[in-house]
N, C-alpha and C positions, 0 to 999 in steps of 0.2 A: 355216739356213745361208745362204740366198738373200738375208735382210737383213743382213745381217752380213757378207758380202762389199759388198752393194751400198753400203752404207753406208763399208767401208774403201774402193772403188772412191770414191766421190764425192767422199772426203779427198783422194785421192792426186790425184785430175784438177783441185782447187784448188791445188796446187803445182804445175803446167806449169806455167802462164802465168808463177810465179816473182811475183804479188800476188795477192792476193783484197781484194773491193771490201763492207766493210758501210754500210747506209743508218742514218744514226743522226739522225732529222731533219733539218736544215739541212746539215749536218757529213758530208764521205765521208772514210771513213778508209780509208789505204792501209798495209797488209802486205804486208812482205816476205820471203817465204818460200825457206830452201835448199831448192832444186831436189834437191842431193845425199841429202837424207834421204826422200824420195818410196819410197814403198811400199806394196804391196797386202795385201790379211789375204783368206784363203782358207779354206774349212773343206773336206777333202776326206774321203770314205767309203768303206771298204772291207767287204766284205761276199763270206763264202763258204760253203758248205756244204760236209759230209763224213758219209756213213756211218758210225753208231757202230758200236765194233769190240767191247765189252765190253754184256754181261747182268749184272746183278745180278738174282736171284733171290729173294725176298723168302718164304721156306715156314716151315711147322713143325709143329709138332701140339697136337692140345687134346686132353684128356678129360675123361670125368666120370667120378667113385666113390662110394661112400657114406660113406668115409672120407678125410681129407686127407692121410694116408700113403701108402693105396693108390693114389691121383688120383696123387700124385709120384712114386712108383715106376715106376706105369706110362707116364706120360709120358717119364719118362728113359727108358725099355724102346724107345718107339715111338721118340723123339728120335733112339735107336744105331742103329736099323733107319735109318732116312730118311738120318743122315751116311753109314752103310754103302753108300745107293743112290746116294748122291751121287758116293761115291768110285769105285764101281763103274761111275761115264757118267761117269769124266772132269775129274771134278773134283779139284785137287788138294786137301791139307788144308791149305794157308796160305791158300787163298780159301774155307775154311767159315769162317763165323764164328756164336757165336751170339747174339744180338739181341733175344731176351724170354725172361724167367723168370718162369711170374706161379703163384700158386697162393691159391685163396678159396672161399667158402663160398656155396652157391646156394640161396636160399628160393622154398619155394611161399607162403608168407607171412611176410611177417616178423612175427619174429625166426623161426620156424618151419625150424629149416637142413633143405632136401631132398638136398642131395650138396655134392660138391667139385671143383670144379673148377682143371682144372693146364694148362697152357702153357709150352710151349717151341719160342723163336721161330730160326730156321736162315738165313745168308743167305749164300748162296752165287753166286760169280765167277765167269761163263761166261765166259772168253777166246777161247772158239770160237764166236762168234754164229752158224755153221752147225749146231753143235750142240747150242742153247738146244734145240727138240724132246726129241732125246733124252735130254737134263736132265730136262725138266720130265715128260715121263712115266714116268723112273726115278724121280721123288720119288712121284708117285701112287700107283706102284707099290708102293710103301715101305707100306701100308698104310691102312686108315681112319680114324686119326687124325691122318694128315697132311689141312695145309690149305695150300691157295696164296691168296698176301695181295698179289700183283700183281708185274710186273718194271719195271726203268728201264733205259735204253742211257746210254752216254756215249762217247766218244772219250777212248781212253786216251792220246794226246799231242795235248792241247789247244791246247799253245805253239807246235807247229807250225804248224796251221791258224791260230791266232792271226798269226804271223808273217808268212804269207801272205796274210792281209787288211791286215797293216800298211802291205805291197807296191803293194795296192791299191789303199788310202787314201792313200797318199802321191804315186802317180800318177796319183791323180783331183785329188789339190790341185794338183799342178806344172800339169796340163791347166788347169785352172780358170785358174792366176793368169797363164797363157801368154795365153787368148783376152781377160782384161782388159786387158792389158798390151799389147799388140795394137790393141783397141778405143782406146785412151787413144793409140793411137802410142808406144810405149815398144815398150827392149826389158826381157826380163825378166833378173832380178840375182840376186845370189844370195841363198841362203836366210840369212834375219836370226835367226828363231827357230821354235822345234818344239814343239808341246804338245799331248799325247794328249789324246784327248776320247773318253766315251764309248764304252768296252770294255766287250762283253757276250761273256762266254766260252763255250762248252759249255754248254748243260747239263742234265741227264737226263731225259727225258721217259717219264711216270709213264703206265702202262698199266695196267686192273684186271685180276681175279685171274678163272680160268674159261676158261683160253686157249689149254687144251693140248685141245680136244675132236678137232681136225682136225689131220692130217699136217701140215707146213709152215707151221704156222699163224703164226709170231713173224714180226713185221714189224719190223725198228728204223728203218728211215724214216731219217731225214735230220735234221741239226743245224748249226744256220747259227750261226757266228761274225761276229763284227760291229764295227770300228770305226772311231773316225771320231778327225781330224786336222789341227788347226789350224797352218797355217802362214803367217809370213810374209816376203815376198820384197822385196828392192828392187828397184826403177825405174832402170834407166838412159836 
């Protein structure tokens, strides 16, 4: 950013004088430049953070059998237990969703098949980040064939906080191209042109699985939104 304004700054300060002078051996050539078209290029950045308000829950269950019928039977069996425990702490059903289906065969040698193994993966919407806890030790509870495979938070209106770094960024460029414009003895004109740069939204920061040992344990921490803002201004 810092070259790139310095560099439109050095432009615009060759247009006061209204000529700039090149040395081209023996030869000085004289340009004359409108004064009226002097302008600055700014890049300004906006930057803010927000508690995520939303868990996704990432669980499910595995087994083993000696059969590939039995291994899917029962998994579907434990899978209804764990939605059950879901439903039960809060969760509604339009944020279960389910997210693996697997079922295969396990050897002690190959081709040698020793069982079968089944999965089914569960991923459920905490909209109450106060009550990620008692999510996650209603799934536990759900039996021993549930597993937890980790959570992530997000910010369920992103555009907002997005919005509010545009605010930002926009008022660190006007800042910016005020103290050049300044510097240069000008005053500052209006805005000539706008162009995003450099939008980094939300987004979900991945936690491992093992997290429900302790009361209060879920942290979602903090997610910074970020952009940045080229503008440029005329010179009066």
């Amino acid at each position: 950013m810092s070259h790139t304004v310095a560099a439109a700054a050095f432009v615009t300060m060759g247009m006061f004088g209204g000529a700039a002078f090149a040395d081209s051996g023996s030869d000085v050539a004289r340009v004359v430049v409108d004064e009226s078209q002097a302008q600055v290029t700014v890049t300004g950045e906006g930057s803010l953070s927000s508690p995520p308000d939303i868990m996704r829950l990432n669980t499910g269950v595995e087994v083993r059998r000696a059969t590939p019928g039995q291994a899917f039977a029962d998994a579907r069996r434990a899978a209804a237990r764990l939605t059950k425990a879901l439903l039960k702490a809060g969760i509604d059903a339009k944020d279960l969703r389910t997210n693996e289906l697997a079922l295969g065969p396990e050897y002690d040698t190959y081709p040698k098949v020793s069982g079968y193994r089944a999965v089914q993966g569960v991923e459920a919407v905490v909209r109450d980040v106060e009550n990620a806890d008692k999510v996650i030790e209603a799934a536990v509870e759900a039996g021993e064939e549930v597993r937890l495979n980790g959570v992530s938070f997000e910010i369920s209106d992103g555009r907002k906080v997005l919005r509010a770094a545009r605010e930002v960024a926009f008022k660190d460029a006007r800042s910016r191209a005020e103290q050049y414009a300044k510097l240069a003895g000008r005053e500052l004109g209006p805005v000539v042109t706008i162009a995003e740069e450099n939008v980094t939204p939300p987004r979900p920061m991945a936690y491992g699985a093992g997290i429900a040992a302790d009361k209060a344990s879920i942290s979602p921490g903090q997610q910074s939104v970020s952009v940045s803002v080229r503008v440029v201004y005329g010179l009066r």
